[in-house]
C-alpha positions in Angstrom: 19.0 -8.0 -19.2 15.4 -7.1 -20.0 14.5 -9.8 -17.1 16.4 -8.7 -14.7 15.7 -5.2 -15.5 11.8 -6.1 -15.0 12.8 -7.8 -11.8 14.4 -5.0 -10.4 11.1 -2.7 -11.1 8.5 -5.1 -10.0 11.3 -5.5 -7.0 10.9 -1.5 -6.4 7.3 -1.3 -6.6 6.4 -4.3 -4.1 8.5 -2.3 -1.7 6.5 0.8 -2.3 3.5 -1.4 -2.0 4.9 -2.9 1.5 5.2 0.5 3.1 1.9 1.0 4.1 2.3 -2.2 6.3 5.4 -1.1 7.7 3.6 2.6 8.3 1.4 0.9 10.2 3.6 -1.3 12.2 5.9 1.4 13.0 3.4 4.4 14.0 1.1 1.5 16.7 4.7 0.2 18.0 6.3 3.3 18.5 3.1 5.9 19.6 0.5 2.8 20.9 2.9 0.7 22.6 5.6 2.9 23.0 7.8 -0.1 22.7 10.4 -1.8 19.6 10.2 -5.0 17.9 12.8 -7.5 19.5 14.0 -8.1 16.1 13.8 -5.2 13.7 16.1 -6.9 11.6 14.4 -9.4 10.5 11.1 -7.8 10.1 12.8 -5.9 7.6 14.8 -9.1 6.0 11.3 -10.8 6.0 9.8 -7.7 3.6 13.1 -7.5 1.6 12.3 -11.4 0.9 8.1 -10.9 0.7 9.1 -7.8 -2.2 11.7 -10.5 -4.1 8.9 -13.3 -3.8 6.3 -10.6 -5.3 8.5 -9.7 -8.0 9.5 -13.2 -8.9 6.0 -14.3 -8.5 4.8 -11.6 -11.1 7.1 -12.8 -13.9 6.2 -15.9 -13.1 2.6 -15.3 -14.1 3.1 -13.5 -17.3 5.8 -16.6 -18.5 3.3 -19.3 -17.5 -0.6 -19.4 -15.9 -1.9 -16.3 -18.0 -1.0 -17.1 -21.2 -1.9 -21.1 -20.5 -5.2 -20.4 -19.2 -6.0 -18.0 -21.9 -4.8 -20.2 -24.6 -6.2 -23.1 -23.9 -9.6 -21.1 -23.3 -8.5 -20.5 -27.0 -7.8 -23.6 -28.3 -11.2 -24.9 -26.6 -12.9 -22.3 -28.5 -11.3 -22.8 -32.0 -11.3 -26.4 -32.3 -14.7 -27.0 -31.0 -14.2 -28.8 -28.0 -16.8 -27.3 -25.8 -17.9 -30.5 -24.9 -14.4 -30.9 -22.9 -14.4 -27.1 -21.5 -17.0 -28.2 -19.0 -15.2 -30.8 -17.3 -11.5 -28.7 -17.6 -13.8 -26.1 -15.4 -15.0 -28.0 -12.8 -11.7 -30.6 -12.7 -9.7 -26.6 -11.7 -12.2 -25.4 -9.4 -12.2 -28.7 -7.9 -8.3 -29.0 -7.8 -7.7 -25.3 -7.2 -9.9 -25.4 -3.6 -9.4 -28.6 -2.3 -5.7 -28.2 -1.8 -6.2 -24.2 -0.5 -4.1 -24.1 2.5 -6.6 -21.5 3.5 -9.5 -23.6 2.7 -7.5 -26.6 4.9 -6.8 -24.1 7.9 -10.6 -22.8 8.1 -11.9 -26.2 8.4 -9.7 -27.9 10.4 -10.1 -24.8 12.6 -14.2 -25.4 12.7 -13.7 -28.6 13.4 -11.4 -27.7 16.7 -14.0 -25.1 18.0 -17.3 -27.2 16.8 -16.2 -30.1 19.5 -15.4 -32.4 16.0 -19.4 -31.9 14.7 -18.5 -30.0 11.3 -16.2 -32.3 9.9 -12.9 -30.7 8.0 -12.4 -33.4 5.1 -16.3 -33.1 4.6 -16.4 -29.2 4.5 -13.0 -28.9 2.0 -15.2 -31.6 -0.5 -18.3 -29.4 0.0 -16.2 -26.1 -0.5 -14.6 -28.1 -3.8 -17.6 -29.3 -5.2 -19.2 -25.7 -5.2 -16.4 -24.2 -6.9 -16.2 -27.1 -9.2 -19.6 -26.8 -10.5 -19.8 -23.0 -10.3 -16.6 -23.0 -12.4 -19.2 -24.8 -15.4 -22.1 -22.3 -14.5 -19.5 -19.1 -15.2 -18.0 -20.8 -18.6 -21.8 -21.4 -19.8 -22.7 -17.7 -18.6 -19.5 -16.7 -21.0 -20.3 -19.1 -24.0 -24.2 -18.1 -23.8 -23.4 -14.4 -23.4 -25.5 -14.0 -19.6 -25.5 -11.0 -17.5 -23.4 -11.4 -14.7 -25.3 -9.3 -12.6 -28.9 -11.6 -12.9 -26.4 -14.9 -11.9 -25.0 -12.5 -9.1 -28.5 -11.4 -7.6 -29.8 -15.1 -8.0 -27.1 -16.6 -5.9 -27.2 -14.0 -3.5 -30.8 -14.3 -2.6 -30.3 -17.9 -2.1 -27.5 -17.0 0.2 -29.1 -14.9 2.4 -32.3 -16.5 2.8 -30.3 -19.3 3.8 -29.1 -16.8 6.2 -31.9 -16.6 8.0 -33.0 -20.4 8.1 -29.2 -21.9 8.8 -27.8 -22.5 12.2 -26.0 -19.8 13.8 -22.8 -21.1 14.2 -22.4 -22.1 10.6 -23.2 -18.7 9.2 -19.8 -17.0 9.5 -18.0 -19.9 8.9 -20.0 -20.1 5.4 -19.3 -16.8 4.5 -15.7 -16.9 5.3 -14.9 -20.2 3.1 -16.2 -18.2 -0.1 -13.6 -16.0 0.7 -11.1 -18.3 1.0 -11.8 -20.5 -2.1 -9.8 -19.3 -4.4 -5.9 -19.1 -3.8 -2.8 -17.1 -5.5 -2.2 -18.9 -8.1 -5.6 -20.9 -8.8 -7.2 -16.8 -9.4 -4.8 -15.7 -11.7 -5.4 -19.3 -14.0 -9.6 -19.1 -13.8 -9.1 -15.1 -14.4 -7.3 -16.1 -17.7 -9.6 -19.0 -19.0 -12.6 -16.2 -18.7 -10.4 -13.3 -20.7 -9.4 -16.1 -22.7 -13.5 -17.1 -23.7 -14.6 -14.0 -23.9 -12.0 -12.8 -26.1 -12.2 -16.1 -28.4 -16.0 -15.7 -28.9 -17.5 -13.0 -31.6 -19.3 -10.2 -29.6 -18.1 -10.5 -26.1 -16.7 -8.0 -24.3 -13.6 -8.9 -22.5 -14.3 -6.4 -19.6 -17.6 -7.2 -18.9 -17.7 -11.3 -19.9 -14.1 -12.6 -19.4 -14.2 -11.1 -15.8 -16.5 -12.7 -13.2 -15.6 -16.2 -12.8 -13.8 -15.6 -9.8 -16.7 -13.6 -8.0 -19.0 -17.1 -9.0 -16.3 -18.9 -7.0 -16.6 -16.7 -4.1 -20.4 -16.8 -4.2 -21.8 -20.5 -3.9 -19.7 -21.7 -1.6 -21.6 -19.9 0.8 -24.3 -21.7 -0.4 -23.3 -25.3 0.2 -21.3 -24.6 3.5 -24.6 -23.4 4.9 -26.9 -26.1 2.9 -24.2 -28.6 4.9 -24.3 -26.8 8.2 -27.7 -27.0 8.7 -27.9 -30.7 8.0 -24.8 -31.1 10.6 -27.0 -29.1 12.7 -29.9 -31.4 12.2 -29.1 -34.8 11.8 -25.3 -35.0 12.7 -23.5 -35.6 15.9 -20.5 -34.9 17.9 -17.4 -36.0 16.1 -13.6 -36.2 16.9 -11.8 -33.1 17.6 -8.3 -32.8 15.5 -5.5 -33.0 17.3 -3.3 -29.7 18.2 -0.2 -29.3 15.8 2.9 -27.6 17.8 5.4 -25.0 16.3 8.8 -26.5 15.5 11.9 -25.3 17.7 14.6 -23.5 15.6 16.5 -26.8 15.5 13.5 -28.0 12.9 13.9 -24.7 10.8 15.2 -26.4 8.0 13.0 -29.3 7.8 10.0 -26.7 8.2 11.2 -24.6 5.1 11.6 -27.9 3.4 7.7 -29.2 4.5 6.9 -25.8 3.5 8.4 -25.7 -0.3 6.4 -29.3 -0.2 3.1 -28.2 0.9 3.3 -25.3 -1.6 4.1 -27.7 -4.3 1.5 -30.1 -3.4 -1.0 -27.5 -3.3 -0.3 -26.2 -7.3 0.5 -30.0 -8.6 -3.2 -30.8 -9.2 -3.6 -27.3 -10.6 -1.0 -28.5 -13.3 -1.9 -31.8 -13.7 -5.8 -30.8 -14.7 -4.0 -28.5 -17.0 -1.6 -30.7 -18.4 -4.1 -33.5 -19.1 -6.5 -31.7 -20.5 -3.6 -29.6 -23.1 -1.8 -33.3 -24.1 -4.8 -35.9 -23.6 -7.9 -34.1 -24.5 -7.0 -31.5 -26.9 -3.9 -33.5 -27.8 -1.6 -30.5 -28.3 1.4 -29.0 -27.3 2.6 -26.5 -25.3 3.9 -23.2 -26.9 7.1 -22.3 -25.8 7.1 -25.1 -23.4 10.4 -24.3 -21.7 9.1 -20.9 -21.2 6.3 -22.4 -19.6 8.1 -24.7 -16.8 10.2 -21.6 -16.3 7.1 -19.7 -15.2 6.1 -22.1 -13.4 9.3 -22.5 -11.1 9.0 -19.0 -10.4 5.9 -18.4 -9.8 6.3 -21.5 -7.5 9.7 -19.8 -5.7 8.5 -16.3 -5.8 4.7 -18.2 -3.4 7.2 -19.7 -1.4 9.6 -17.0 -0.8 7.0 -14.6 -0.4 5.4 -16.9 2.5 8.6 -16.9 4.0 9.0 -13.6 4.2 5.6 -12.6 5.9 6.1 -15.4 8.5 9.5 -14.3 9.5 8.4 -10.8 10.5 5.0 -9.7 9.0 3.0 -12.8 11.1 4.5 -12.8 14.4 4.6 -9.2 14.4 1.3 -8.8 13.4 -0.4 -10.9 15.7 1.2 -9.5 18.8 0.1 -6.6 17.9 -3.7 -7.7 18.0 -3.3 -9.3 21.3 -1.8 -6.3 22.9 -4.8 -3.9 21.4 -6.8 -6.8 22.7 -5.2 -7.2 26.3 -5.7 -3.3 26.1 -8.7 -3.0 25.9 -9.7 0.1 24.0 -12.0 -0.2 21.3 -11.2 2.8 19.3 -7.4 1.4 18.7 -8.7 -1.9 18.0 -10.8 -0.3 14.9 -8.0 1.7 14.0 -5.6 -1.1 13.9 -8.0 -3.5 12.0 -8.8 -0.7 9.5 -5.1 0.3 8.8 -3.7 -3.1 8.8 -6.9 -4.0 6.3 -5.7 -1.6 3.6 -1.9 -1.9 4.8 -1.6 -6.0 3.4 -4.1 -5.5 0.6 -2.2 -3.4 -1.0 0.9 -5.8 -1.0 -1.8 -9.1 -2.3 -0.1 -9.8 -5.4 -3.2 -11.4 -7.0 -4.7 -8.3 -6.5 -1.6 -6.8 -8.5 -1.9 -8.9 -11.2 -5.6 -8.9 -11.5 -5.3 -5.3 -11.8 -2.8 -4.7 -14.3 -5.5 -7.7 -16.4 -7.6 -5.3 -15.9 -6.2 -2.3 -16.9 -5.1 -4.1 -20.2 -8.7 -5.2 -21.0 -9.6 -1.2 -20.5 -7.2 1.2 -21.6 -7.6 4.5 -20.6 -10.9 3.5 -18.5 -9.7 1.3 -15.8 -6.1 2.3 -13.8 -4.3 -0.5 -12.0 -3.2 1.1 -9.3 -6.3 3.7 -8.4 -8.5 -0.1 -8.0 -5.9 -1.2 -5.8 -6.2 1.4 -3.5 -9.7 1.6 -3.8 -10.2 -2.4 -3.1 -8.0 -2.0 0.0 -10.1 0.9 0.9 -12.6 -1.2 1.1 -10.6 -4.1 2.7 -10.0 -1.7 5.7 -13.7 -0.6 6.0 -15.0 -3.7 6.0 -13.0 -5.3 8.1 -13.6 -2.6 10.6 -17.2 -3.0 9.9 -16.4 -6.7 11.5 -14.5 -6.0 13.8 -16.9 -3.1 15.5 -19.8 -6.1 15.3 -17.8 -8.1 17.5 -17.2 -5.2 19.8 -20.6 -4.0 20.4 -22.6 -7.7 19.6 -25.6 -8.4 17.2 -26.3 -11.0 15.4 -24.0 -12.0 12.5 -26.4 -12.2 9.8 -28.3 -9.2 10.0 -25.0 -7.0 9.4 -23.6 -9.2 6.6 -27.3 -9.4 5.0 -27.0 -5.3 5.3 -23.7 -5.2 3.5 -24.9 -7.9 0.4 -28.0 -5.9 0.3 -26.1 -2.6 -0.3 -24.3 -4.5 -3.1 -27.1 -5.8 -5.0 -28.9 -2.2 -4.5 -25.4 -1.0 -6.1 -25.8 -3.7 -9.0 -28.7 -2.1 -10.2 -27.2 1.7 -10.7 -23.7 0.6 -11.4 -21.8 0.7 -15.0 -22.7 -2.6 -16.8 -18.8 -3.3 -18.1 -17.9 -3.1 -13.4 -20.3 -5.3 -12.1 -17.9 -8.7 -12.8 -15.0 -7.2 -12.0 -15.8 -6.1 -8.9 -16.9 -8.9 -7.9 -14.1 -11.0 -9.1 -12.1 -8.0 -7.2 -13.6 -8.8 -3.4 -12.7 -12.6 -4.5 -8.9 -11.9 -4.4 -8.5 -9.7 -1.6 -8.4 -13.0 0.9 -5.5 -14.9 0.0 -2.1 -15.6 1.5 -1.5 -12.1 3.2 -4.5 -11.3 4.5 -6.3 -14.3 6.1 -4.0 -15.5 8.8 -4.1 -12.2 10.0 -7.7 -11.5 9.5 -8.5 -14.9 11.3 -6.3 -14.4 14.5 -7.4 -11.2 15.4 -11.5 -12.4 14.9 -11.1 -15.5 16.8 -8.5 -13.4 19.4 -11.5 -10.4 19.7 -14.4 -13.2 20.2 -12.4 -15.0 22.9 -11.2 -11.9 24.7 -15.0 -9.7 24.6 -17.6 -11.6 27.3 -20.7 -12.6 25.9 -19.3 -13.4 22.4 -18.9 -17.2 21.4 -15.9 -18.0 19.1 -17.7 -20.5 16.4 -20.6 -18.0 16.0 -18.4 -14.5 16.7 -14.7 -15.6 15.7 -15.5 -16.0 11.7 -17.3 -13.7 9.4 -14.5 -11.3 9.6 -13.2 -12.7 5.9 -16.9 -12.2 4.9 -16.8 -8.4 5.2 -13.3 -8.3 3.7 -14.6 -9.8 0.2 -18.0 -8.0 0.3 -16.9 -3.8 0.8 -13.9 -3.8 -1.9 -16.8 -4.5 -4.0 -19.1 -1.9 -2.8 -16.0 0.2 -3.2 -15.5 -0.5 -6.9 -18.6 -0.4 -8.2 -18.9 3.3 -6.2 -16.1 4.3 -7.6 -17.0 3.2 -11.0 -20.4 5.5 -10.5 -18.5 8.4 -9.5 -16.2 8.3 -12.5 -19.2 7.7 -14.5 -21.2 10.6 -12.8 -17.9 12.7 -13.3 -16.0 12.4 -16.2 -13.1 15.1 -15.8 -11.9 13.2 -12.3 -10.6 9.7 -14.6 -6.9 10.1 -15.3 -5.5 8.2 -18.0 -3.2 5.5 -16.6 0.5 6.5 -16.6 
């Protein structure tokens, strides 16, 4: 009974989460385009099935990758294995990336609109290997007791004087895949192996150490994509173009649901396996509460796939239309407005975003609400992506407006609250999953084709970029504010 009684509340609140999508969708329909979706039924059968999958997916979480990631950050800790924590990191930011459908769908895309010269299997590895080894950097930064802000200003100088030295059209596409790194299920697991550290080790604060691994992930990425662009640029050549996948008829629906559950599965299997080997080969151990474990598992496994489900059967389509017809329409004003609303509209329903925030919330009682940083991170999903989307529209170089926005943040770094700074970072990291980048990426690549002048490789990405970057500018305001202003912090309810 207590399970199902959770179920039905998480249930509740991802519908109260999903209304601000279906706000959206129902004021542009009804007063833009004057017009009804063909299928309002199952628009709203795909939400009733996206608010089960959240709700599933959340137990999921708390039965399985939290408590595994923190304890065997634990068990590294107390038996003195540390000589085995630094391959465990880079084996799951390895695994965790290079199995990203995201990750997967950005490069086979470059690779379609580069004419075959950025090669996808060789930008996933590069994407992987980053994470990997960034994965070791943030455990030695939690073991060693670093600043995250002086790792943060470091790679971010690199980045952007890269910036200004790497090939155009690998820019955006290099921003973007930090932003797409890290996936539902692989940010929840690395979130809990920091908390875990920092809450092993004597005189670390879980706040401001066991947050931040996340925002490493997102950060040198951009780094190697760029570092690999501008040899492509230089040395490589033309390569083969992928080929085009169709859509399957209705007739295929089955068999695509099936394909479907077995992409999913294949994508969190090597997540498992690294954690599985390491827990029964390396540290030779058990489990705790191992059926609870697989249990977790299985859900949070349904609840990814049922959720996925859901937004493709009426969120996707839907969604998409709409950004062609503000396109075919032509009026920038609407177009803003749309990618502004429907910014904060999914972010608010990205259930790493929920779960990262309720972490946080635990790790800071009284200081930190849940639900106040998810508004405000979606704030800043819908103002940065508007940001993007008015570059497009009007033109200018790519880097000098994504240089402005880092700038701002490492200005911000400076005057922020110390105990923030990581978890706002790690905060722009998981605003770019499952909900928001197919929609994000259709209507960049949709603008840059449909405004003259703008090319699609050099114009069509970047749009991600912006989403990860202001939800962090956004937090760490926020966190000034509340500093500056004591008597406006309510304690959580």
């Amino acid at each position: 009974m207590e399970h199902l009684s959770r179920f039905a509340n998480e249930f509740v609140r991802a519908l109260r989460n999903l209304l601000p999508i279906v706000a959206v969708v129902v004021v542009f329909q009804l007063f833009v385009f004057r017009t009804v979706p063909d299928d309002p039924l199952e628009l709203v059968a795909g939400l009733l099935i996206v608010a089960a999958g959240i709700a599933v997916f959340l137990q999921g979480l708390d039965l399985s990758i939290f408590p595994v990631g923190k304890n065997l950050a634990n068990q590294f800790v107390r038996s003195g294995a540390l000589g085995l924590l630094l391959p465990f990191g880079f084996a799951i930011g390895f695994a965790a990336s290079i199995a990203e459908p995201a990750v997967i769908a950005v490069a086979q895309q470059a690779q379609l609109v580069s004419g075959g010269r950025i090669n996808g299997l060789a930008l996933r590895l590069v994407i992987a290997v980053s994470v990997g080894l960034v994965l070791v950097l943030g455990i030695l930064r939690v073991l060693w007791g670093w600043p995250i802000y002086r790792l943060l200003i470091a790679g971010y100088a690199v980045a952007l004087t890269l910036t200004f030295m790497a090939p155009p059209e690998i820019i955006g596409l290099a921003y973007d895949s930090g932003g797409v790194t890290t996936n539902i299920v692989s940010v929840p697991l690395i979130a809990a192996i920091g908390l875990g550290l920092a809450n092993s080790i004597r005189g670390r604060s879980v706040l401001a150490d066991g947050f931040g691994l996340v925002a490493l992930c997102v950060m040198v990425p951009m780094i190697g994509v760029q570092l690999y662009g501008t040899w492509v640029y230089s040395f490589g050549g033309a390569g083969d173009i992928p080929a085009q996948v169709t859509e399957d008829g209705p007739s295929d629906w089955v068999v695509g649901m099936i394909l479907g559950l077995a992409s999913m599965i294949r994508e969190v299997l090597p997540i498992v396996g690294v954690v599985l080997f390491f827990q029964y080969v390396a540290l030779r151990r058990r489990l705790a509460h191992p059926l609870r474990v697989v249990v977790g598992f299985v859900m949070v496994l349904v609840g990814l796939y049922a959720f996925v489900v859901g937004l493709k059967l009426g969120l996707f389509p839907l969604g998409t239309l709409m950004a062609e017809q503000l396109i075919e329409q032509g009026v920038p004003a609407l177009i803003l407005l749309f990618a502004v609303l429907i910014g904060f509209a999914v972010t608010m329903a990205e259930p790493a975003l929920v779960a990262i925030g309720e972490q946080a919330e635990d790790s800071s009682p009284g200081r930190i609400s849940a639900t106040t940083i998810r508004i405000i991170v979606a704030l800043g999903v819908g103002l940065g992506i508007g940001f993007g989307v008015y570059r497009i529209l009007v033109g200018g170089p790519f880097h000098y407006f994504i240089a402005a926005a880092y700038a701002v943040a490492m200005v911000l770094v400076f005057f922020a609250p110390r105990y923030i700074i990581a978890l706002a970072f790690d905060l722009g990291g998981v605003t770019t999953s499952e909900v928001t980048v197919p929609l994000v990426t259709a209507l960049g690549i949709g603008l840059a084709a449909a405004v003259e002048g703008r090319n699609v490789l050099i114009d069509g990405f970047g749009l991600i970029a912006y989403a990860s970057i202001f939800p962090v500018i956004a937090v760490m305001v926020y966190a000034m504010v509340m500093e500056r202003f004591p008597r406006l912090r309510r304690e959580p309810a």
